[in-house]
KEVORO-10894 format. One record per atom (N, C-alpha, C, CB): residue in three letters; z, y, x. Coordinates in steps of 0.02 Angstrom, whole numbers, plus 50000, padded with zeros to 5 digits. Glycine has a CB too. Example, Ala and Ser with C-alpha at 12.3 -4.5 7.8 and 13.67 -1.06 7.14 Angstrom:
2
Ala503904971650660
Ala503904977550615
Ala503904983550660
Ala504524977650565
Ser503544988850642
Ser503574994750684
Ser503945000250645
Ser502864997050704
END
This chain:
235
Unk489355063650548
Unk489705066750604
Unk489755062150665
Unk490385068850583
Unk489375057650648
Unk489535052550714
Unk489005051850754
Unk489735045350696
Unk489035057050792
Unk488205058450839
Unk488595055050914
Unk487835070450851
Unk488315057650971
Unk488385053451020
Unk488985056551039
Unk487845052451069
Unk488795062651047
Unk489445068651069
Unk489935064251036
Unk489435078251032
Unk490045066350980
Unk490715062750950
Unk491085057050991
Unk490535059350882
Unk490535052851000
Unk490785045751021
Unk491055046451110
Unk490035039551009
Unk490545049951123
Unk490915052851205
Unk491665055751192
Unk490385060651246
Unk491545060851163
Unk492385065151160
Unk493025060951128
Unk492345073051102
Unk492745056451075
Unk493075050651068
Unk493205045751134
Unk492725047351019
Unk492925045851179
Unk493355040151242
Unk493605045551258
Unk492965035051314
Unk493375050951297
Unk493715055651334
Unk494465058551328
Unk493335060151329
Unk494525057951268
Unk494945059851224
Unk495645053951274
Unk494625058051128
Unk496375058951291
Unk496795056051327
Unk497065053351264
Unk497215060151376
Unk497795048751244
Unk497875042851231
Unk498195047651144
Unk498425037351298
Unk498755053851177
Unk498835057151133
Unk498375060151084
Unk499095060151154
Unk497785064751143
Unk497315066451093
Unk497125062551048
Unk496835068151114
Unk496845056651068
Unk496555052251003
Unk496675051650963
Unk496475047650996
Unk497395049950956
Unk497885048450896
Unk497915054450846
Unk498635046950924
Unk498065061650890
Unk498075064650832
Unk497155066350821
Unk498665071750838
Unk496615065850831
Unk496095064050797
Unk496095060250768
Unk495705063450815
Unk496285054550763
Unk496335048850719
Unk496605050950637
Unk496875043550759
Unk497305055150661
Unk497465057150599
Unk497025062050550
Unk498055059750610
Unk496575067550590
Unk496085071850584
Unk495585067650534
Unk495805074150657
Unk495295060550582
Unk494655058350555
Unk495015053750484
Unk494135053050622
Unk495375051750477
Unk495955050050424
Unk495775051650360
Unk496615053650435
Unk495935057950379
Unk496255064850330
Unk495375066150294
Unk496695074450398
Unk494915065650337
Unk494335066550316
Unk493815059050299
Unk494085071250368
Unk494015054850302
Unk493745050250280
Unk493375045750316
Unk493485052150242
Unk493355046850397
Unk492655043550428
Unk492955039450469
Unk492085048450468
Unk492625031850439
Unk492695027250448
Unk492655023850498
Unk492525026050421
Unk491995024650521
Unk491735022550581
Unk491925026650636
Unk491065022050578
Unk492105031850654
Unk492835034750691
Unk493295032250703
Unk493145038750669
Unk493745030550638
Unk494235026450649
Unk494225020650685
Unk494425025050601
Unk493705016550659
Unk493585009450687
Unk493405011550775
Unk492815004850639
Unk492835016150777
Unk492925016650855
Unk493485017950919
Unk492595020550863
Unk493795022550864
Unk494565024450910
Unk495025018150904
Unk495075031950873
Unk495165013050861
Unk495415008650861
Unk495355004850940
Unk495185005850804
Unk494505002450924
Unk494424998350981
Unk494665002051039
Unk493734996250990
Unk494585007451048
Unk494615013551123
Unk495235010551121
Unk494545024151121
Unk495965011151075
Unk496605011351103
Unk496665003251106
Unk497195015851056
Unk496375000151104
Unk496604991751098
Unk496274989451178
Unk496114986251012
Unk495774996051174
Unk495484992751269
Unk495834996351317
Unk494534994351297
Unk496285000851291
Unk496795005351334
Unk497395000951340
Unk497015012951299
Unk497514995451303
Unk498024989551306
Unk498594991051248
Unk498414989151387
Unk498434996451201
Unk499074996551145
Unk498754989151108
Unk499115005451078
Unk499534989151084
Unk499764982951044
Unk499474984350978
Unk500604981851039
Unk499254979650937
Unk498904981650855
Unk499444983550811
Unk498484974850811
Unk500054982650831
Unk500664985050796
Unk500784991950814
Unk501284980850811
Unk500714994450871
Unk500595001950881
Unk500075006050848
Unk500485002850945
Unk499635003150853
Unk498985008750826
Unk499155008250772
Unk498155007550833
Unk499365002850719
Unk499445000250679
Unk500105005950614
Unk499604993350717
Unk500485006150669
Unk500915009950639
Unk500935018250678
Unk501605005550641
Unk500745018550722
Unk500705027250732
Unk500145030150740
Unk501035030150789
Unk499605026650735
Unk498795031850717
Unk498695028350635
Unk497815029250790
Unk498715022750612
Unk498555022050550
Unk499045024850497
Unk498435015550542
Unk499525020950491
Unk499975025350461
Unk500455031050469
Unk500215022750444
Unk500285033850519
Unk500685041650536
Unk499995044950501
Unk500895044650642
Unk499655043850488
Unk498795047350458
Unk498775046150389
Unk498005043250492
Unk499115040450371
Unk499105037850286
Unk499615044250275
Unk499475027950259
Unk500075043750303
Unk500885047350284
Unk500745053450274
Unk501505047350340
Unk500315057150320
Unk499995065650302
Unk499645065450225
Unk499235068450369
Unk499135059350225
Unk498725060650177
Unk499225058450106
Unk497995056450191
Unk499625055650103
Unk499955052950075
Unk500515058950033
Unk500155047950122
Unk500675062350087
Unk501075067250080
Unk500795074250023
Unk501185069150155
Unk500025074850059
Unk499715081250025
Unk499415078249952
Unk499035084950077
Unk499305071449943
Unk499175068249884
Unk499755069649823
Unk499115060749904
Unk500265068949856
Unk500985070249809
Unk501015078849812
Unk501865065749852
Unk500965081549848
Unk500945087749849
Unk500075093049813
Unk501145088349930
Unk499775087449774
Unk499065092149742
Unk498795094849813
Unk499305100249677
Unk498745094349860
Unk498265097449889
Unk497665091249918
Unk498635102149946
Unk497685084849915
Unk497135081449911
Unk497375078349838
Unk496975076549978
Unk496545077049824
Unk496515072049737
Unk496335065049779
Unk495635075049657
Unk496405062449703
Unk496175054749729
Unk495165052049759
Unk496395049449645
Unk494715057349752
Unk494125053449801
Unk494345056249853
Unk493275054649791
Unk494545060449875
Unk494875062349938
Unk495375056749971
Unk495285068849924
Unk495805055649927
Unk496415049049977
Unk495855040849977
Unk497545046549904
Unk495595040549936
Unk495125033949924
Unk494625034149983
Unk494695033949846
Unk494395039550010
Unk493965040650071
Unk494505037850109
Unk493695048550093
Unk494985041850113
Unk495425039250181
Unk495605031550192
Unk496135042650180
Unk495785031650119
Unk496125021250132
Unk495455018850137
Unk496655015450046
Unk494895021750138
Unk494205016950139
Unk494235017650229
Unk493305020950088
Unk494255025950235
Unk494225024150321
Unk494865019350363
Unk494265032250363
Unk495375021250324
Unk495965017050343
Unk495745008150333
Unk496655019550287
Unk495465006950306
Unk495375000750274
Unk494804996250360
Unk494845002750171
Unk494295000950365
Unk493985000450432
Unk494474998750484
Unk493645006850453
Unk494865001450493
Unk495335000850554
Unk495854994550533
Unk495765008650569
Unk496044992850483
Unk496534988050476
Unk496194981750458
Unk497034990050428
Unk495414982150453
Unk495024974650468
Unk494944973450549
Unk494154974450431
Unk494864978150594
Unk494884975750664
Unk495494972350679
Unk494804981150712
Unk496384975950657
Unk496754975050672
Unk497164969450624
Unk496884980250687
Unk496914965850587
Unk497164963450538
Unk497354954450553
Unk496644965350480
Unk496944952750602
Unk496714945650628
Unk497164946750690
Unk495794944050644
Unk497334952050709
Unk497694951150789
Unk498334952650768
Unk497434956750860
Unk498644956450719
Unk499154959150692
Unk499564949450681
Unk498894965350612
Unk499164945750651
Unk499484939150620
Unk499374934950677
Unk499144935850547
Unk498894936050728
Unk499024932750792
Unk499664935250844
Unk498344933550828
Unk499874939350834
Unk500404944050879
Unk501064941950833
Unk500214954150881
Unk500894940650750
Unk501544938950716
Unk501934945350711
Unk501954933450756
Unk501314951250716
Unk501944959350706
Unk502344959550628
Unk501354969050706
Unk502854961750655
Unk503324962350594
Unk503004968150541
Unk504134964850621
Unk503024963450461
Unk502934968150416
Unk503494970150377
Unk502474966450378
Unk503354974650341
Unk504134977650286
Unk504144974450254
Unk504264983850243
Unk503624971650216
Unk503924967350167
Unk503154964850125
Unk504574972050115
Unk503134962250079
Unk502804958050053
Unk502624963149964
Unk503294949950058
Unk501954962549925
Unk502044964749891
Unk501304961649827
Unk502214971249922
Unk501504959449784
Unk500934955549740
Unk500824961349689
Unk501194947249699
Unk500134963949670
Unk500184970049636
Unk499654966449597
Unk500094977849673
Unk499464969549514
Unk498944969449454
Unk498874972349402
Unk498894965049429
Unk498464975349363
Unk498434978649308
Unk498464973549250
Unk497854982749308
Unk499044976749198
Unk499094971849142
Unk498674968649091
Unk499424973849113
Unk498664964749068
Unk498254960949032
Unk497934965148976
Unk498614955249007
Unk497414966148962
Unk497084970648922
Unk496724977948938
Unk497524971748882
Unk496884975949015
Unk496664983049046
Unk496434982549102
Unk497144987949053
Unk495794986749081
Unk495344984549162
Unk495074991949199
Unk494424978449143
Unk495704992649227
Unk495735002649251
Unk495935000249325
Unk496565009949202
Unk495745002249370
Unk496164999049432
Unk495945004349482
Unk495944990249458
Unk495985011849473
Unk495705014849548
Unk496565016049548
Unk494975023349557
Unk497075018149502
Unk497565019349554
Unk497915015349565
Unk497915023749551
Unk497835007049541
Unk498264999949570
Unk497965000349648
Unk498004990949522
Unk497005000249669
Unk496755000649695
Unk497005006549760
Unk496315000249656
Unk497475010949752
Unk497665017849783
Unk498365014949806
Unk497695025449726
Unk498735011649784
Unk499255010449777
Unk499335005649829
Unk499385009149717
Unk498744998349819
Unk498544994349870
Unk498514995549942
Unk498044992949856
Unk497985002149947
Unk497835003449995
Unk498395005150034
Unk497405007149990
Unk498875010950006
Unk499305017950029
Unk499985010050071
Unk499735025949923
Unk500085005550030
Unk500635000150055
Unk500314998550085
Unk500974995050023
Unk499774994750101
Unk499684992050177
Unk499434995150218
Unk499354987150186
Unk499265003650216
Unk499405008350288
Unk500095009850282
Unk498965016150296
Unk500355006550240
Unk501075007750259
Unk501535002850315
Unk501435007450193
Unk501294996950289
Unk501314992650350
Unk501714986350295
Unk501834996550433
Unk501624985850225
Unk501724979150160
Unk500954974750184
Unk501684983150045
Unk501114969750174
Unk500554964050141
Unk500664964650085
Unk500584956550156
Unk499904962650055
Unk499864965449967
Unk499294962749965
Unk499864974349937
Unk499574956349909
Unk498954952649876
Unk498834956349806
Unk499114944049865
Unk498384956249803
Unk498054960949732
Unk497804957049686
Unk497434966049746
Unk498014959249630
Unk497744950549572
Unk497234954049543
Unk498404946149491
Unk496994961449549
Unk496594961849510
Unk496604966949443
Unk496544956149502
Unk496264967449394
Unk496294967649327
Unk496474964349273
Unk495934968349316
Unk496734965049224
Unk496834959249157
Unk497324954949184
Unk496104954149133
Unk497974955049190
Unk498384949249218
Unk498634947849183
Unk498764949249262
Unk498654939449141
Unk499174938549114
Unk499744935249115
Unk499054938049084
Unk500284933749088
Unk501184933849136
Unk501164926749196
Unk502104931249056
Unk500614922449142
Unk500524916749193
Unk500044919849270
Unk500044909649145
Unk499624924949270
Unk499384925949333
Unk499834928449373
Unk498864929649334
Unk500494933949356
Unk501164934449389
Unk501584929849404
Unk501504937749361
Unk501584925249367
Unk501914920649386
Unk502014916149450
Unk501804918049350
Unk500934912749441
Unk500744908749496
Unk500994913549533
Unk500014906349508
Unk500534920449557
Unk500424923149621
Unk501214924949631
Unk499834929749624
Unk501874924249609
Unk502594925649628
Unk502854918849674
Unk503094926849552
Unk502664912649617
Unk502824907949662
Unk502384906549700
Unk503024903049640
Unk501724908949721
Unk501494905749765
Unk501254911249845
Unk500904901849722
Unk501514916249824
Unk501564922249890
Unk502194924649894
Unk501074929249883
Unk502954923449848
Unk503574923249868
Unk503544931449902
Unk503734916049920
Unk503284937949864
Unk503504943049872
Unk504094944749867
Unk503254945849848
Unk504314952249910
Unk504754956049911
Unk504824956949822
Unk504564962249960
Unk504184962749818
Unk503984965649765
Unk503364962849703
Unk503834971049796
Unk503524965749650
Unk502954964649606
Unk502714969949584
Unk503054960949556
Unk502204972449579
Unk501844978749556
Unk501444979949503
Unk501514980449596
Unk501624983849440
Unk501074982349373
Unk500884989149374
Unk501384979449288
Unk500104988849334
Unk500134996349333
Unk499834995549239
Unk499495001349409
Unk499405002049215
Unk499195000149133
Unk498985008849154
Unk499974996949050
Unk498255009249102
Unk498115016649110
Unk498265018249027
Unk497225018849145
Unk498085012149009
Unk498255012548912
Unk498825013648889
Unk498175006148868
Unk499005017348827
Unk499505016448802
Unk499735007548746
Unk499475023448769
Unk499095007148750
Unk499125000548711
Unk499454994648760
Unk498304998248686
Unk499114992948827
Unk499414989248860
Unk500084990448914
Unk498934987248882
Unk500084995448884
Unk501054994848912
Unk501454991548904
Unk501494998448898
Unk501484991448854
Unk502054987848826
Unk502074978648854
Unk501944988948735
Unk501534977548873
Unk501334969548923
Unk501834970148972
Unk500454968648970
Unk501954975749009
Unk502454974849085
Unk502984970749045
Unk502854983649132
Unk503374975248996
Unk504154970148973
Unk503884964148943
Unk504754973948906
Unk503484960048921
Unk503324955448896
Unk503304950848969
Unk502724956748850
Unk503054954749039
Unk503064950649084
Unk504024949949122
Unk502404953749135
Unk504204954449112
Unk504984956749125
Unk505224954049098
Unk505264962449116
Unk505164952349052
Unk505594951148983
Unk505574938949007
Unk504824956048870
Unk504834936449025
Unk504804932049043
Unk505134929549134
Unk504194931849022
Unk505174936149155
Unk505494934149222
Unk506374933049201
Unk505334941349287
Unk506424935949178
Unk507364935949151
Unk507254928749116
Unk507734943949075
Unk506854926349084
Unk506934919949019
Unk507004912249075
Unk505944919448949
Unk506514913249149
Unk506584909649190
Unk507134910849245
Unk506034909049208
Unk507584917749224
Unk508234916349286
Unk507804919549363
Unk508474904849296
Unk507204922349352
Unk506974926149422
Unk506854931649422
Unk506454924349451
Unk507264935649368
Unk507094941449387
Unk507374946349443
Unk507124943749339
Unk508044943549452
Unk508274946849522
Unk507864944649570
Unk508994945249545
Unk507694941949590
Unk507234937049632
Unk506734942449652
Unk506854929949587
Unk506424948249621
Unk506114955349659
Unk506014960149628
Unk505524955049688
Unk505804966249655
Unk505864972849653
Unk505394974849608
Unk505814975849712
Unk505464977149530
Unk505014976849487
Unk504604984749499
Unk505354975149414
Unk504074986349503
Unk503804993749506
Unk503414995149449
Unk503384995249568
Unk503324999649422
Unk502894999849389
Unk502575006849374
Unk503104996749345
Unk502025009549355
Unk501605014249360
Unk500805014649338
Unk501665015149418
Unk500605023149325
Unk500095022249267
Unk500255028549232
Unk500175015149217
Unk499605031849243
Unk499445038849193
Unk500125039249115
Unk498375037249151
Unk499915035249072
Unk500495034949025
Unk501185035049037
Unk500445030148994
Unk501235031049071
Unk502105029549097
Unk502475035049105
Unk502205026249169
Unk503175035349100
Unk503795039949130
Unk504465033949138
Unk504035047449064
Unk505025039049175
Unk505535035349196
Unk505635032549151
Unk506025037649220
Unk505675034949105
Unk506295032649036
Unk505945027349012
Unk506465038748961
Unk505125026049010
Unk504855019848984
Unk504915014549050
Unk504045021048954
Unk505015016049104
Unk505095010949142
Unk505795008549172
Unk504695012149186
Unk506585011749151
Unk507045011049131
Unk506965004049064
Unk507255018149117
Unk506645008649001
Unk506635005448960
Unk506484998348954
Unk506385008248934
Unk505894996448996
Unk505814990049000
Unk506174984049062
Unk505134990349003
Unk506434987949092
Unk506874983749135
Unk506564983749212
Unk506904975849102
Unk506044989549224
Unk506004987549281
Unk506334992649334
Unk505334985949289
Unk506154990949409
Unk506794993349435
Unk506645001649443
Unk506994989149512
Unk505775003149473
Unk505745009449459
Unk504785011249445
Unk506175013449528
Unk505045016749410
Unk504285020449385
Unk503955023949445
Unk504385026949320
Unk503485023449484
Unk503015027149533
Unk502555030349501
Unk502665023049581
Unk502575037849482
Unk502165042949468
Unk501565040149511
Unk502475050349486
Unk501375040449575
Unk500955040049607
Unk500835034949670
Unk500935045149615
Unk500295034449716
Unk500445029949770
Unk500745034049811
Unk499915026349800
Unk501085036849830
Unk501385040449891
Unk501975036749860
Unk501375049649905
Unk502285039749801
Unk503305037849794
Unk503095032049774
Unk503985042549727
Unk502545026249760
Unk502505020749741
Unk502915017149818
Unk501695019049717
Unk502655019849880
Unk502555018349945
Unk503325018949951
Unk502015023149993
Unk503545027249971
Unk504335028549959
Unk504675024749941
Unk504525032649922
Unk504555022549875
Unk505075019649837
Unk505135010049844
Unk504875022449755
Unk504665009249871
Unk504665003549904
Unk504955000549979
Unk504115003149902
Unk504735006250006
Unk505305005150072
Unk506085006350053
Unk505135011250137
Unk505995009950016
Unk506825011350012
Unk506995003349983
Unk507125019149947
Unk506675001949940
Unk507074994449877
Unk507264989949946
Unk506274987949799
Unk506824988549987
Unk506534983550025
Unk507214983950068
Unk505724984850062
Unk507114991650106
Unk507824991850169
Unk508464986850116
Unk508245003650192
Unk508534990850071
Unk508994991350010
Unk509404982950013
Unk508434993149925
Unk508584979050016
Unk508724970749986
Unk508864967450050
Unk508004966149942
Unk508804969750101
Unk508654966350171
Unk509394970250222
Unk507654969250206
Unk509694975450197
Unk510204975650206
Unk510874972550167
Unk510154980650212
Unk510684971850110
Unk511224966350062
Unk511174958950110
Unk510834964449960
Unk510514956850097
Unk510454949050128
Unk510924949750207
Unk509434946550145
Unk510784954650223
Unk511304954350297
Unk511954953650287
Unk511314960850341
Unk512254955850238
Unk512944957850223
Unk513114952950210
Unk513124962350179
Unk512784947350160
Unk512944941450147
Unk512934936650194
Unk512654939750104
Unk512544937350230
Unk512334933350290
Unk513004929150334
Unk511944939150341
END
């Protein structure tokens, strides 16, 4: 779809229009759209924290929305964070040169014994069009790879996911070692994965179960306001 026309009606396009095309080309996956309208609004003089947060993620938040609501599946949202993903490598180097404020911080991995990762991979994506930093450990983690990457990226949050029923039961073994070192208040445990329900993620101590990446996202801003309004209070 990216013939010349396109790319014309893409400048032409006034500051509003774009944006809500942006959310349009989003919603449909095209990448190199995105990335072009990026540059268009960054040579119009918006800030990478603007595009950043009201064409990228006002566009995650639709797709995000109909994801939780069954009307897009996951190669459908994976197109998008792939086109989303285009736009937040242009803006990603100027975002940490500008020093724009993020929500919060978030170290995510699939548990040790399990090497399933499209919806850790979904989850990744959906938080940083949300506007989290999120280092990703990967597949197969074990408590020592949570560990390093806790003390050594000092997240908000920690994020596990497991598609097995066999490797579930690894999150509390990693829970179970954050309490034995005195850090488990220290962050916001999430956890999520085809198998999972509340009551097993109650059960193991963490703080909450994310059915999906949309309330993974939800439920993360909320912990975050949550911890960052306490720290004030104390303050």
């Amino acid at each position: 779809m990216s013939d010349d026309s396109d790319e014309i009606i893409l400048s032409e396009l006034d500051d509003e229009e774009l944006v809500g095309q942006m959310f349009d080309d989003l919603y449909d996956g095209l990448k190199e759209e995105i990335e072009e309208a990026v540059n268009i609004l960054l040579e119009r003089g918006w800030t990478p924290y603007d595009i950043l947060t009201k064409a990228l993620v006002g566009g995650m938040t639709i797709v995000g929305n109909d994801f939780r609501d069954g009307i897009l599946f996951v190669p459908e949202v994976l197109m998008a964070a792939n086109a989303m993903k285009g736009g937040m490598a242009i803006l990603k180097p100027l975002l940490v040169e500008t020093g724009a404020p993020r929500i919060g911080k978030m170290v995510i991995g699939t548990v040790k014994g399990d090497i399933h990762d499209i919806g850790k991979n979904l989850v990744a994506m959906m938080m940083e069009g949300a506007g989290f930093e999120v280092v990703d450990l990967g597949i197969n983690n074990a408590v020592e790879s949570y560990l390093g990457a806790l003390e050594s990226e000092q997240p908000d949050i920690l994020g596990m996911s497991a598609l097995l029923t066999t490797t579930m039961p690894y999150m509390k073994v990693v829970i179970d070692t954050l309490k034995e070192k005195g850090i488990r208040d220290d962050y916001i445990v999430l956890v999520g994965g085809a198998p999972l329900n509340e009551e097993f993620g109650r059960a193991i101590g963490a703080d909450a179960y994310c059915r999906d990446a949309a309330v993974a996202v939800e439920t993360a801003k909320e912990f975050v306001l949550r911890k960052h309004n306490q720290m004030a209070a104390q303050a």
